[in-house]
C-alpha positions as CSV (number, residue, x, y, z in Angstrom):
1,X,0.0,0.0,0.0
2,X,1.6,3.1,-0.7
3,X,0.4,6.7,1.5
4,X,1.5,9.9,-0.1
5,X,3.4,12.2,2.7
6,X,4.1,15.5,1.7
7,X,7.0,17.5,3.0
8,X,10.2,20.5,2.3
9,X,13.3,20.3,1.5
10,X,15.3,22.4,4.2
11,X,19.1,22.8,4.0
12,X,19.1,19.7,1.7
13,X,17.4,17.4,3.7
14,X,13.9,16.4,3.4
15,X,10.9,17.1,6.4
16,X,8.3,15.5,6.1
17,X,4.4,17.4,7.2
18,X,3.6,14.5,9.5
19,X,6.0,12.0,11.2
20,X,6.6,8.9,9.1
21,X,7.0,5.1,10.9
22,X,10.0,4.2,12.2
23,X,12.2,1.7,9.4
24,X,9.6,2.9,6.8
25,X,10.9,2.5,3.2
26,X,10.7,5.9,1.7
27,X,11.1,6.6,-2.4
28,X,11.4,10.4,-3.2
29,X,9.5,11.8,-6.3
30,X,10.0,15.7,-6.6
31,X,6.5,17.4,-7.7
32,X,6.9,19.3,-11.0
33,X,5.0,22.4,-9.8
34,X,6.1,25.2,-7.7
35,X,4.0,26.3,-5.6
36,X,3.4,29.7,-5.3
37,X,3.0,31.3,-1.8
38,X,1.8,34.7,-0.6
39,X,4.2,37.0,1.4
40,X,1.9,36.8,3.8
41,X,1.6,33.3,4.5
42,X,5.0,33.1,3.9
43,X,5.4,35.6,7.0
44,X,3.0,33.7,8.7
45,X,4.5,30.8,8.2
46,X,7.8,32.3,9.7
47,X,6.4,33.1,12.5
48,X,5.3,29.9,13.1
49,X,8.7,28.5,12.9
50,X,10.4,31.0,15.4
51,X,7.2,30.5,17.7
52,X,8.0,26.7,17.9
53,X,11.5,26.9,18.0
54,X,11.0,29.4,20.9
55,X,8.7,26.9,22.7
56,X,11.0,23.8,22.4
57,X,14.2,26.3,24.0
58,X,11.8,27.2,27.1
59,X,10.8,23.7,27.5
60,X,14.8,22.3,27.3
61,X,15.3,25.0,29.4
62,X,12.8,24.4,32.2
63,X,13.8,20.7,32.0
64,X,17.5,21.7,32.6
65,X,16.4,24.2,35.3
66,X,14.3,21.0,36.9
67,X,17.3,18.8,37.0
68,X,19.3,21.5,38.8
69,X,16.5,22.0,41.4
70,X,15.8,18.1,42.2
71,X,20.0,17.8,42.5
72,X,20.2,20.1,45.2
């Protein structure tokens, strides 16, 4: 059975929208089209991005913080 994933490539290296199963076996086909996107989502988009990569420092840092108050 075959599921279509879609995904970016990002510093040459391929993300995929949703998480794909562990020892899947993956074949890459490169879509034709460009797809053309707003400024604006593009901005949005962005914003995203920072916003989650914002929310995963706080959370490694609380986590380190945690294992500095439980050691004493």
């Amino acid at each position: 059975m075959s599921i279509t994933i879609a995904g970016i490539v990002k510093n040459g290296v391929v993300v995929p929208n949703s998480p794909l199963p562990e020892g899947a076996s993956v074949e890459i086909h490169l879509n034709e089209a460009v797809l053309e996107v707003p400024p604006e989502l593009q901005q949005e988009l962005a914003a995203w991005q920072r916003a989650s990569a914002n929310a995963l420092d706080l959370v490694e840092r609380l986590a380190q913080e945690g294992r500095v108050d439980a050691e004493g």
